[in-house]
C-alpha positions in Angstrom: -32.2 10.2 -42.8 -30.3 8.1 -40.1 -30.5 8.8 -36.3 -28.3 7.6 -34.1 -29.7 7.8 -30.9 -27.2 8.9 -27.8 -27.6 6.3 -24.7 -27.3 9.2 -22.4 -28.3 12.7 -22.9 -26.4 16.0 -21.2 -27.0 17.9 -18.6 -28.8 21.2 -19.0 -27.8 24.4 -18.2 -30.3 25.1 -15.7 -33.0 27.9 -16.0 -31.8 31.2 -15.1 -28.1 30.3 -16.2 -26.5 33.3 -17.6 -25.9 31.3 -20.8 -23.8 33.8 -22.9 -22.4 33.0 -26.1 -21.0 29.7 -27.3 -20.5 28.1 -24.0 -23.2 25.1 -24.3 -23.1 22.5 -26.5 -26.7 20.1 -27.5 -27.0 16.5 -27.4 -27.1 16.3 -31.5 -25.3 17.4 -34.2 -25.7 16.9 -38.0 -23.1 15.5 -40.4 -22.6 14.9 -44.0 -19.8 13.8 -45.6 -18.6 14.4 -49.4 -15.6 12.2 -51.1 -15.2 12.8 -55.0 -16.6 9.6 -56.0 -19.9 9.4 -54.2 -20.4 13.3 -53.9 -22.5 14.6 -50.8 -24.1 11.4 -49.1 -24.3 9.6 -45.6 -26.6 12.6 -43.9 -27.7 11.7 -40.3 -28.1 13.3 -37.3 -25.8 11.8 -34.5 -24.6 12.2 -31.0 -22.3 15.3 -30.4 -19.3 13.7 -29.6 -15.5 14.6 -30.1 -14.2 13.2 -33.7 -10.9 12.4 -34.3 -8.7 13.6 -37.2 -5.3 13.0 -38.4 -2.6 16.0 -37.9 -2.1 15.8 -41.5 -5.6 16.5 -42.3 -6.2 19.5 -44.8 -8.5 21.7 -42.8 -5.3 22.4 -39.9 -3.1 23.2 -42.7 -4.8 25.4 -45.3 -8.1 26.7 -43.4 -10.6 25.3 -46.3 -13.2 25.6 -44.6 -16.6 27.9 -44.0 -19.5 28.4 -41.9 -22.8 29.8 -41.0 -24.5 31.8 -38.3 -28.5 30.8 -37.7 -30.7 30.8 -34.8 -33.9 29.0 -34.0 -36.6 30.6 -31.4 -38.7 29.5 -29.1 -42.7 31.1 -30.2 -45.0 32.2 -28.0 -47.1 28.6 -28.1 -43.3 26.9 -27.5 -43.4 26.0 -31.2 -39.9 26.6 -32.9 -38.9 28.7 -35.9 -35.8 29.5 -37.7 -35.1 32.7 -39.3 -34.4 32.9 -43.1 -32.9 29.7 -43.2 -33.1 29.5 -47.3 -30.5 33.1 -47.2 -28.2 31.3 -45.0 -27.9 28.2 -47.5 -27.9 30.5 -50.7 -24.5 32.4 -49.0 -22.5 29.1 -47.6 -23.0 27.5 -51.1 -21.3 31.2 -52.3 -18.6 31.0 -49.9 -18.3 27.1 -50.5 -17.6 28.3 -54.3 -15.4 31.0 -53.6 -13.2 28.2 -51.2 -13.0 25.3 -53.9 -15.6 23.4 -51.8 -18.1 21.5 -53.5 -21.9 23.0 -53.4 -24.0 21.1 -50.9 -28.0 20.2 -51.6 -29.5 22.9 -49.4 -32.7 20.6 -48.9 -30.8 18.2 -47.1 -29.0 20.3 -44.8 -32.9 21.9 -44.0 -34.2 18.6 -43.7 -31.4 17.6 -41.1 -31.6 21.1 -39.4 -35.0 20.6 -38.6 -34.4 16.7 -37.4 -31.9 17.9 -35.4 -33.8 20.9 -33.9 -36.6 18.5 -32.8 -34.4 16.0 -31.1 -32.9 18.8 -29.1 -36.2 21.2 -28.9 -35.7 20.8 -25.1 -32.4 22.9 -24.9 -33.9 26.0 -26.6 -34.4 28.5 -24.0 -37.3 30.6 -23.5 -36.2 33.6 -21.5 -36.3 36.9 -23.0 -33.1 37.8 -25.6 -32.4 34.4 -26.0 -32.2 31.5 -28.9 -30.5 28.4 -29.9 -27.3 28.9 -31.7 -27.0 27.1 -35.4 -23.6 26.8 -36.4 -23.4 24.7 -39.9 -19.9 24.0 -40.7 -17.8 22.5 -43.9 -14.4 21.5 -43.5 -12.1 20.1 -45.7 -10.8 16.7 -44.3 -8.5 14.7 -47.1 -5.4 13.8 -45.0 -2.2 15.0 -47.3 0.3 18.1 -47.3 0.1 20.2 -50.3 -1.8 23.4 -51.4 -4.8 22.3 -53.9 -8.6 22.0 -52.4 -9.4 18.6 -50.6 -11.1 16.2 -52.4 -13.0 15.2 -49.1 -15.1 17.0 -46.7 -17.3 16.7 -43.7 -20.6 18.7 -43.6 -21.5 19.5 -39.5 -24.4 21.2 -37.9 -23.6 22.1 -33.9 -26.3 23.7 -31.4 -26.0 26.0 -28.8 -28.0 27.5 -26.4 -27.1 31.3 -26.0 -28.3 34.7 -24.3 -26.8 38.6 -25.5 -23.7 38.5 -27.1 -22.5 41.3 -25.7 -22.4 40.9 -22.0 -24.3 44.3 -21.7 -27.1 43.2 -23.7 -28.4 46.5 -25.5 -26.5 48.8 -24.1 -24.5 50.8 -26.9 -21.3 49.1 -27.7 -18.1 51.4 -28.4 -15.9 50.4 -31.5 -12.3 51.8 -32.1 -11.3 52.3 -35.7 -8.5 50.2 -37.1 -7.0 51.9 -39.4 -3.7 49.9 -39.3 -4.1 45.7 -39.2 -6.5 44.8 -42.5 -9.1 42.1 -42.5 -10.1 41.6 -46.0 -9.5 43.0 -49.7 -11.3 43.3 -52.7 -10.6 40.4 -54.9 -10.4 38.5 -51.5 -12.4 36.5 -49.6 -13.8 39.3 -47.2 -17.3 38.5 -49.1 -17.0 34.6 -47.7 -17.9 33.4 -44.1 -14.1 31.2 -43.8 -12.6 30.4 -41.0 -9.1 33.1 -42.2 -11.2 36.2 -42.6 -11.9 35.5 -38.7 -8.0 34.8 -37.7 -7.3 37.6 -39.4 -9.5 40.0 -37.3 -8.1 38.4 -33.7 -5.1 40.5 -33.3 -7.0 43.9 -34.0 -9.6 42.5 -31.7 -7.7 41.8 -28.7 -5.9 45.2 -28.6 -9.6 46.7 -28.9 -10.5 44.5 -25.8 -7.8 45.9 -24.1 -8.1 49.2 -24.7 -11.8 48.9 -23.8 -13.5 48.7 -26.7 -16.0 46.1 -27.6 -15.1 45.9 -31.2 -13.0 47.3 -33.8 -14.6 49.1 -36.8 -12.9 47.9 -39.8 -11.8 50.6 -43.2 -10.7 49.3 -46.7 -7.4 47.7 -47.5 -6.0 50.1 -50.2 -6.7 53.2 -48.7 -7.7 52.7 -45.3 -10.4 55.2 -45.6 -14.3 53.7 -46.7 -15.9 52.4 -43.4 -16.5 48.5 -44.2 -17.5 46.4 -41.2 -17.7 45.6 -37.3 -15.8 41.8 -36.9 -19.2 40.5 -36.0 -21.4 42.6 -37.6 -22.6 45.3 -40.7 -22.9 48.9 -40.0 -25.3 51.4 -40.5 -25.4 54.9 -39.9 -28.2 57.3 -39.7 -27.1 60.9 -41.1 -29.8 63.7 -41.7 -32.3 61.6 -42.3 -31.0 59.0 -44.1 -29.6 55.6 -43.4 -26.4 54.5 -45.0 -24.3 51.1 -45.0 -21.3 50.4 -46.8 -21.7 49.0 -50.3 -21.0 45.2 -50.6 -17.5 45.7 -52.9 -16.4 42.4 -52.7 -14.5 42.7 -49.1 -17.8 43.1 -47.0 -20.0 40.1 -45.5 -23.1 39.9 -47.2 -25.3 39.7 -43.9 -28.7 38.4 -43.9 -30.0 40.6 -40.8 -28.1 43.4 -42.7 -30.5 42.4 -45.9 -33.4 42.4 -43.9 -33.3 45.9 -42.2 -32.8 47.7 -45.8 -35.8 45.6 -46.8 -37.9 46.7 -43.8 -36.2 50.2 -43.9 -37.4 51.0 -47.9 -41.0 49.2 -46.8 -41.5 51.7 -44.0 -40.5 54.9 -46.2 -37.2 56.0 -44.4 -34.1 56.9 -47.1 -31.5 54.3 -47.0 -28.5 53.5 -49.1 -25.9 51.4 -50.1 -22.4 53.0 -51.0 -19.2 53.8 -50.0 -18.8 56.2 -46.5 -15.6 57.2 -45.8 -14.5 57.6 -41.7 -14.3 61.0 -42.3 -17.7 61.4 -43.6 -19.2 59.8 -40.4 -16.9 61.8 -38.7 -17.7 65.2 -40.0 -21.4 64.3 -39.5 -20.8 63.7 -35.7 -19.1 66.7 -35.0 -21.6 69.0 -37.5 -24.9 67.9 -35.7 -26.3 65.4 -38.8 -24.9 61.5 -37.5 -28.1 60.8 -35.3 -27.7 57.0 -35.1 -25.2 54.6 -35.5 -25.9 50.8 -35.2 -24.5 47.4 -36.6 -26.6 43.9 -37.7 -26.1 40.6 -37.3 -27.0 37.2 -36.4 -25.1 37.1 -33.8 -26.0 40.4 -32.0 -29.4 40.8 -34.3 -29.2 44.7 -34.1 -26.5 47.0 -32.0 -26.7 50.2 -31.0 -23.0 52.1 -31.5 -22.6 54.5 -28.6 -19.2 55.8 -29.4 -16.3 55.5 -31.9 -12.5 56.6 -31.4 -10.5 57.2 -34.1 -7.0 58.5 -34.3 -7.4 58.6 -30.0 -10.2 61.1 -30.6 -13.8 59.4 -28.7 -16.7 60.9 -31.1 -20.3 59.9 -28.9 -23.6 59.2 -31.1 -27.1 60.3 -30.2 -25.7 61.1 -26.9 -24.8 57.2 -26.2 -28.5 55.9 -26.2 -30.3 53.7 -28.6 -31.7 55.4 -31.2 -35.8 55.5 -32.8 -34.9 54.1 -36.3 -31.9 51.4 -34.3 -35.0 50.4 -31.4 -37.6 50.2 -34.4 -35.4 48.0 -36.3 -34.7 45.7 -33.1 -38.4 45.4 -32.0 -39.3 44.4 -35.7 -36.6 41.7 -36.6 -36.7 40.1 -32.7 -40.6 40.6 -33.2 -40.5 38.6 -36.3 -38.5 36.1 -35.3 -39.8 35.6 -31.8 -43.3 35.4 -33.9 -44.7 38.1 -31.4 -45.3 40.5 -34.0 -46.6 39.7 -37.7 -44.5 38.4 -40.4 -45.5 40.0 -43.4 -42.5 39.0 -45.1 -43.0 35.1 -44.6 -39.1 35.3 -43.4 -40.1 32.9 -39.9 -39.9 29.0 -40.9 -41.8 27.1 -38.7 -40.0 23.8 -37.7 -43.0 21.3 -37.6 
């Protein structure tokens, strides 16, 4: 694999920076780029640099184009490690299908992931709560008007160096029900990390953010009544015992972290499930005594405690607005795993060596 070396590398943010989310960008980045004729080729890892594209290029016209959410950690003997990397390939190849974009050889895209994470091993931070951002990216870049897939793409892996992504760290976020803008359908491409599902979510989002609320909590399109997902992350909810998340139907992220807490959750003996909960369900359970946890997963946010939802202007608080045991065991065995201060029985940590 090429590396093109940059002549001057960045400046730092320095220790102690409150890096938040998305804000810093590494020295490297990974590219790959795909044309009809030669297929996937030229991999290398490069200087992060601006790139320039035609305005008539496909990607600002028709948004064909997906992505991924990883993170690497720094391990308690500074080694690095990336969590489930294989999951995160397997689903951008789905989404890549579900988008017309050709499949892309997951063993190259490692193999540049890990070049890359050594050249810029010195930007992953070490304080508590925090990682190095992976963002793989493919976009469709054939430069002509007209709604068919491109015939040309470019393959990119970005780094960033981030902290919580909620600027009050684990403290329990507060979601608002939307239950009038929709972000997916069945039949759609709700199950696909693309760049529309995410514009679609913006408008409902910002009204939540003004209104106070952290995110919205999404229901299904057709009868705006199943619970499906937070804009950044799966949800679970703890009711008499028993955990329940929405059932992937086609409009629902497949999340890896989401994947991994049923996994950990059926290993440990506690009753979890996957099917359809409707708002009022969740409701009823609130206001009867029985909804003892609420939380959503991601890569992003790893695992979020929900403190409060409002629907229909009603606030409904859960487990008294705290964390709760099965949301805090959850938490301290996925960060524990991938922080490798705890054993990894399940092999998910990949060493970078």
């Amino acid at each position: 694999m090429e590396i093109v070396r940059r002549q001057q590398l960045k400046e730092k943010p320095a220790k102690g920076t409150a890096l938040g989310f998305g804000h810093y960008f590494t020295d490297y980045m990974f590219t790959m780029k795909y044309t009809k004729e030669k297929g996937w080729h030229d991999a290398k890892v490069e200087p992060n640099e601006p790139k320039a594209f035609d305005l008539a290029t496909s990607i600002f016209h028709y948004a064909q184009g997906i992505f991924e959410g990883m993170k690497a950690f720094r391990q308690p003997d500074g080694s690095i490690a990336v969590f489930r990397p294989e999951e995160n390939w397997a689903r951008m190849n789905r989404s890549a299908t579900r988008m017309c974009i050709p499949n892309f050889p997951a063993d190259v895209a490692q193999e540049g992931l890990e070049t890359l994470l050594k050249l810029d091993k010195d930007w992953i931070p070490s304080e508590p709560g925090t990682a190095l951002y992976i963002r793989p990216t493919i976009v469709a870049t054939r430069v002509m008007l007209g709604v068919h897939a491109s015939t040309e793409y470019l393959f990119f892996i970005i780094l960033s160096p981030v902290g919580s992504y909620y600027a009050h760290g684990l403290e329990p976020t507060k979601l608002i029900v939307e239950d009038r803008y929709t972000r997916a359908t069945i039949g759609g491409t709700g199950e696909a990390k693309c760049l529309g599902n995410y514009a679609a979510s913006m408008k409902a989002g910002e009204e939540a953010e003004e209104k106070g609320f952290d995110q919205v909590l999404w229901l299904d399109a057709n009868e705006k009544k199943y619970v499906e997902e937070v804009g950044s992350m799966n949800m679970f909810f703890v009711i008499g015992g028993e955990v329940v998340t929405p059932a992937l139907v086609g409009s629902i992220l497949p999340g890896i972290t989401r994947k991994s807490c049923i996994q950990v959750l059926k290993d440990k003996g506690i009753p979890v499930s996957e099917r359809r909960i409707s708002i009022d369900e969740v409701i009823a359970a609130q206001q009867n005594g029985t909804l003892d946890e609420a939380f959503g997963t991601g890569t992003a946010a790893v695992i979020s405690p929900v403190g409060l939802i409002r629907y229909r202007d009603k606030d409904y608080v859960i487990g008294g607005g705290k964390m709760g045991r099965i949301t805090k065991m959850l938490y301290d065995t996925i960060t524990g795993i991938q922080y490798g201060t705890a054993p990894d029985v399940y092999g998910w940590r990949r060493p970078v060596r």
